[in-house]
N, C-alpha and C positions, 0 to 999 in steps of 0.2 A: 500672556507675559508673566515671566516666574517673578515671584518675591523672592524678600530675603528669607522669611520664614521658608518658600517652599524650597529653597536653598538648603537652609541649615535641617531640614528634614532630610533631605535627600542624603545630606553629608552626614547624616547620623545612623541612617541606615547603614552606611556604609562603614559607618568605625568600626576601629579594632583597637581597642584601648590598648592589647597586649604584644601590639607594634613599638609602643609607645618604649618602652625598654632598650627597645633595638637600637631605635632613634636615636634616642639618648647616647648610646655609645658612640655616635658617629657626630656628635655633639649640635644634634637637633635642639633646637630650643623646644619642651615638649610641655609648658605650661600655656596653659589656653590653646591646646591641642586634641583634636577626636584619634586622630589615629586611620586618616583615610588616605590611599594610596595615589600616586599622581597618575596613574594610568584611568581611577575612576573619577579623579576630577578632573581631567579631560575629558572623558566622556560624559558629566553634566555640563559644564564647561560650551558641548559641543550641542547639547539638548535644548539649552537656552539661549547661547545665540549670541549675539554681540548685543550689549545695553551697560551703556555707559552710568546711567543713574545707579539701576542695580550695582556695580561695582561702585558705585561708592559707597551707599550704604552696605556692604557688603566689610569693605576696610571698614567701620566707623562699628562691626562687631569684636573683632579683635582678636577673630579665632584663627588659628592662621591658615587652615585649607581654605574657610572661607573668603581669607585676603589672596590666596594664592587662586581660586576660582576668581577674584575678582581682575588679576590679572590676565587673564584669559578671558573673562566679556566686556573687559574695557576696550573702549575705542580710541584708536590713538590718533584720530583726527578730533577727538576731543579733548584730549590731555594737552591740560596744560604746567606751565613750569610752578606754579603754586603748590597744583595738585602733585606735580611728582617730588617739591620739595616736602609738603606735606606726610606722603604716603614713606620718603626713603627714611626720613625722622623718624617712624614708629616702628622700622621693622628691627627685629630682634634675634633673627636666628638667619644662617647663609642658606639654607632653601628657601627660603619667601623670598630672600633678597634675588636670590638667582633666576626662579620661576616669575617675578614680574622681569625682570629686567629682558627675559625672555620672551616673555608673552607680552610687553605692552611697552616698556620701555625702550626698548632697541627700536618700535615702528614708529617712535614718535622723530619727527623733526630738531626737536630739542635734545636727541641720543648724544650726538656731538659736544654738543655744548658742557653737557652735565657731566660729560666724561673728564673734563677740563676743569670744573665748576667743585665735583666730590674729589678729587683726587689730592685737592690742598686740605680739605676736610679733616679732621681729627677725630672724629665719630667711625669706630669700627666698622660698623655695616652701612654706614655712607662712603665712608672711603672704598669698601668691599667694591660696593654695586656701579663706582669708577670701572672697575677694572673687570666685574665681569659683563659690562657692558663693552667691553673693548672684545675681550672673549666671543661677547653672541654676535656683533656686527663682524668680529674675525671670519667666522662661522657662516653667519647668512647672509650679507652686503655684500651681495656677489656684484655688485655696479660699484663699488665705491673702487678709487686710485688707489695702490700701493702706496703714493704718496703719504694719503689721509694718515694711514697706520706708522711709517715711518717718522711720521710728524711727533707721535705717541711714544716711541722709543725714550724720548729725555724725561718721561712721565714716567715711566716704567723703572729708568736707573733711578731715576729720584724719591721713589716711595720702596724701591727692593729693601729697603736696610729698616723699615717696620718688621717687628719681630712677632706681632701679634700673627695668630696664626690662619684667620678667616681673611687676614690684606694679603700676607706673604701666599695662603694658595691661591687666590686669585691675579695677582700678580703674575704667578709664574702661570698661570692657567691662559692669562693674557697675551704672556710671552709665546706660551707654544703653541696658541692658534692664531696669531701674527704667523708665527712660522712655518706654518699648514699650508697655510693659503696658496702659494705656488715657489718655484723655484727661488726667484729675487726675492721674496720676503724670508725664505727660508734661509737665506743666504744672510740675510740682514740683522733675523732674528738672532742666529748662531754668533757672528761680531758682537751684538750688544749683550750676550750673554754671558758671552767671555770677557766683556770690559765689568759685566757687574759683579761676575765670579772674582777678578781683586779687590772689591771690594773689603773694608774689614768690619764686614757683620759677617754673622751666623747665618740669617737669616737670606742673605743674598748669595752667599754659596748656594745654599740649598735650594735656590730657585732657578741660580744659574745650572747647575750640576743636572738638576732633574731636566731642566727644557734643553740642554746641552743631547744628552742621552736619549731623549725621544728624536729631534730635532735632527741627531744625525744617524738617525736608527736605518738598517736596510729600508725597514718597510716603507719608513717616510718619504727616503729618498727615491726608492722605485717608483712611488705614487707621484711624486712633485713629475719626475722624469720621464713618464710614461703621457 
């Protein structure tokens, strides 16, 4: 059974501090950062196995591949809403917030809820992890209703006109894999797009405009159609 240490070993071999640059322009949070790629923290990730304790001591070092590994050996038959109020409070940058939400947030029971629960929130990267939890169950809740997602659309008009720019891309990121998912949502997505496009923010054109343009792009629509 790994530690944390034999974790944070692993993760240090692995750095490349002069990633860390790159990061940054793509507006990584890169303080209390190694500089390790998510391709190899999935494959420790994948070495160590599911252990829920380890992910929490894991979050409680603060670095963030090691929160973002701790996403990926947390169990989400052990998460609870404590712990994922706990964990979304401290994150600080949209890649941790989007790799747990992926890796342990969207399997938990509680996904729905909290999608509801962050999205009144006023905290940048709580509100974020609303919306890209909408995004990853768009994505992999191949059983959930059309419904569920259509339910989410007055959530969607209602935080588009946040202008910050880590809600507004998740928002529309929300928006166009609602709209992915098959023909009727595609259809669904493209209406509430156009109702948020009059909107009068900045920031809701440009979510509606972008998911407008994927949404009714050839290739989408061959795929939905096919």
């Amino acid at each position: 059974m790994a530690s944390v240490n034999d974790v944070l070993r692993e993760l240090q071999c692995k750095a490349n501090p002069e990633q860390l640059v790159g990061m940054a322009k793509y507006g990584i949070t890169i303080e209390q950062r190694l500089g390790v790629s998510v391709p190899d923290m999935r494959k420790l990730a994948k070495e160590v196995g599911k252990d829920h304790k380890l992910a929490l001591n894991l979050w409680r070092t603060r670095i963030a591949e090691a929160r973002i590994v701790a996403g990926m050996v947390g169990d989400p038959a052990k998460l609870t809403e404590e712990q994922m109020e706990d964990w979304v409070q401290d994150i600080n940058s949209w890649d941790v917030c989007d790799q747990v939400c992926m890796n342990l947030f969207e399997k938990s029971q509680l996904a729905w809820k909290k999608i509801i629960d962050w999205s009144e929130r006023e905290e940048e990267f709580v509100k974020r992890a609303a919306f890209s939890l909408i995004a990853c169950l768009a994505w992999h809740d191949k059983k959930a209703g059309d419904d569920k997602f259509i339910k989410l659309f007055p959530v969607i008009i209602r935080e588009a006109t946040d202008e910050r720019n880590f809600v507004k891309k998740a928002v529309n990121w929300a928006l166009r894999n609602i709209g992915k998912r098959n023909f009727n949502l595609n259809k669904a997505a493209i209406n509430t797009a156009k109702g948020i496009q009059r909107l009068d923010s900045k920031a809701a054109r440009w979510i509606a405009a972008d998911a407008i343009r994927e949404l009714e792009s050839d290739a989408i629509q061959r795929r939905l159609k096919s």
